[in-house]
Phi, psi and omega in degrees: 000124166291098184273312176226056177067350100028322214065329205253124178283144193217205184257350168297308187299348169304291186287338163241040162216053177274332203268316195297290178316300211295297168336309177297314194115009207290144159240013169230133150248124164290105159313148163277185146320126193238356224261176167290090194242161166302351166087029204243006167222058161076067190021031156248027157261116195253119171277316180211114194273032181229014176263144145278155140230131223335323185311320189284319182155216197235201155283318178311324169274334183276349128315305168311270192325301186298333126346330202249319174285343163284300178290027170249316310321090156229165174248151193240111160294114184242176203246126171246133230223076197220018155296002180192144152278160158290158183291336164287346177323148152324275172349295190267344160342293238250322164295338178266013165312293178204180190279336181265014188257166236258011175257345188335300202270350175292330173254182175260113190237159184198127199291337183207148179268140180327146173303316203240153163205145165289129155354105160339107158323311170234097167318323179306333204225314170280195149222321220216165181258004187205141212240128150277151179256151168291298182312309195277348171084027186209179166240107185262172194276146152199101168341302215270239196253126146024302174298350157284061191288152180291134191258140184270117205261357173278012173254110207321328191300325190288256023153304181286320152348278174315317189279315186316317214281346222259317176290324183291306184285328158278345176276333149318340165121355175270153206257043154154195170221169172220098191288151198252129187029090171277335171261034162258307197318334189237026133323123181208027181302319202279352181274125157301168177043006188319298216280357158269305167335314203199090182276015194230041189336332204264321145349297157299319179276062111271332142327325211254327190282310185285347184262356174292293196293334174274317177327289179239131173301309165261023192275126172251147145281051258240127186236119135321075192231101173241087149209183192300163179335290167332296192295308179289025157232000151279333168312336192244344173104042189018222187316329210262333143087002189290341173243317155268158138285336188205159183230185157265095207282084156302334205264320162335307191286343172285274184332318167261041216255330178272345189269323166317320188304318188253356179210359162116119190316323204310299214298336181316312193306273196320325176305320194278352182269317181317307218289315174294339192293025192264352198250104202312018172116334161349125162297112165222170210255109184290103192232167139299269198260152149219184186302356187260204155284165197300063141355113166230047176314315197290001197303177124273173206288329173303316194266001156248024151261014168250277176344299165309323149311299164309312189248326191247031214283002145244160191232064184285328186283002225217153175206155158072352190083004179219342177237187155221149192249068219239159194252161356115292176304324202253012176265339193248017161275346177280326174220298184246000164147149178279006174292292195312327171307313169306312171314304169326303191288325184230037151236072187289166167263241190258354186257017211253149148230137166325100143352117143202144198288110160312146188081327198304001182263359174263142188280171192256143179290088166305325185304326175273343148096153168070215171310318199259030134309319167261019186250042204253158179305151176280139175275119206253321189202183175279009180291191153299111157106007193079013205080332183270028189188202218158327194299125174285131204317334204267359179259000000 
């Protein structure tokens, strides 16, 4: 919600409509990126993680939102977001200055990029996970888009780092975080010498769990993991249970997605209360949708062209070859009823919580291409701008 005509939803426009969620029954909000940034991936280029940005409000509205939402009781999450800066951070300024200089090692650098590398993460927009800079004389690393350089987690400095943004912000008052791709975070195949540098990653993030938990008591860890069954209950700290708290079940949010397609939302539902029990008893966060595309990676390649037939069947709705960017409401009025979807969504299983992408009952703008087709403002009414803005279209 736009609080001052601006156009840009902000955290005022936030704070006055926490009495609307708290009605729905919402008892957490997940923040997106707030923080300052160039705007070149949706705020997840990050200038400063200790920062608002200005576009959005001050400090004074980010209290204010946490203040108005504890007395709903609910609690609030942000998103931490620190496998990478934006390439304006301070930081990589100041490491791609000169070679000797004491930020040089905050990022991954290498005089030639590896022989072998994985598939881009966004094919569309990339070739290589690795960028030459001119200025630093070298090829620094980035998972994401280029303007993303990779933060080196093998570095102590980096790690106390992380710990610091993770402490700034509870004591600002929020109850936790939803760590953004984590197993890229802890990677550390692209550092020479990385598995001596740092031999245990998950060893840090259990680090990282335990300064939480003295910090805060009631502090979550809500982790970004779409990998197999196996893998997400190492994520989690296998028996000792020490490292996230909670994950988002993508293979849940997939698996009944062909089957809605070929029989119908109700059996989509019952399928997705099944799909999680693969999870060693763990709390996970059950969606439909979540901001990025409908992913459908864990598919096989038959059941995600039946799906794209059903739901995507041209192809603008389709993305990376593996997802679709399509809103929830309009794939599933396009084929068997928007009930089912509500059905998906609120029958988790007994470790399971709801999910739920705000807007998604609202359509996605296609015109705009990629991810932020399904990133669009919330629609509040039939006015202008949808409700979500006073602000005149040219601004």
């Amino acid at each position: 919600m736009d609080g001052n005509g601006d156009g840009i939803g902000d955290l005022g426009g936030l704070a006055g409509r926490i009495d609307y969620l708290a009605e729905l029954g919402v008892t957490c909000l997940w923040l997106m990126p707030f923080y300052p940034s160039p705007d070149r991936d949706d705020g997840y280029d990050i200038t400063d993680f200790y920062g608002v940005d200005h576009r959005l409000g001050h400090f004074g509205d980010f209290v204010e939102v946490i203040q108005i939402a504890r007395d709903r009781g609910m609690r609030v999450i942000v998103d931490l977001v620190v496998n990478h800066t934006s390439d304006q951070h301070p930081w990589f300024k100041a490491a791609r200055s000169r070679p000797d200089s004491p930020l040089r090692d905050f990022y991954v650098w290498r005089d030639e990029p590896p022989k072998k590398q994985p598939a881009p993460v966004f094919p569309d927009q990339e070739t290589s996970d690795w960028q030459y800079d001119e200025k630093a004389g070298q090829y620094y690393q980035h998972v994401f888009y280029r303007q993303q350089p990779d933060l080196n987690i093998t570095d102590e400095r980096v790690r106390d780092e992380i710990a610091k943004v993770i402490g700034f912000w509870l004591q600002l008052g929020v109850s936790g975080f939803r760590i953004d791709a984590v197993p890229f975070l802890l990677q550390t195949d692209g550092v020479i010498d990385g598995a001596r540098r740092l031999p245990d990653p998950h060893a840090y993030l259990r680090s990282l769990r335990s300064f939480l938990n003295r910090r805060a008591g009631e502090g979550i860890f809500l982790g970004e993991v779409n990998l197999s069954r196996e893998e997400q209950n190492e994520y989690f700290g296998g028996a000792e249970g020490d490292e996230l708290t909670m994950q988002f079940d993508f293979i849940s949010m997939q698996e009944p997605v062909p089957v809605a397609g070929s029989r119908g939302c109700s059996a989509a539902g019952e399928g997705a209360a099944v799909a999680s029990e693969g999870l060693a008893g763990y709390p996970v966060g059950q969606l439909v949708r979540n901001h990025d595309e409908l992913t459908l990676d864990k598919l096989t390649a038959e059941e995600r062209d039946e799906v794209f037939a059903a739901f995507g069947p041209e192809e603008r709705m389709q993305v990376y070859g593996r997802g679709l960017i399509r809103r929830c409401r309009r794939c599933s009025t396009a084929t068997r009823g928007a009930s089912g979807w509500s059905t998906a969504c609120s029958s988790p299983c007994r470790h399971a919580r709801a999910l739920l992408r705000r807007g998604d009952r609202h359509g996605e703008n296609l015109d705009i291409g990629g991810r932020m087709s399904v990133r669009t403002p919330m629609q509040w009414n039939a006015g202008r701008n949808g409700g979500f803005s006073t602000a005149r279209p040219s601004a």
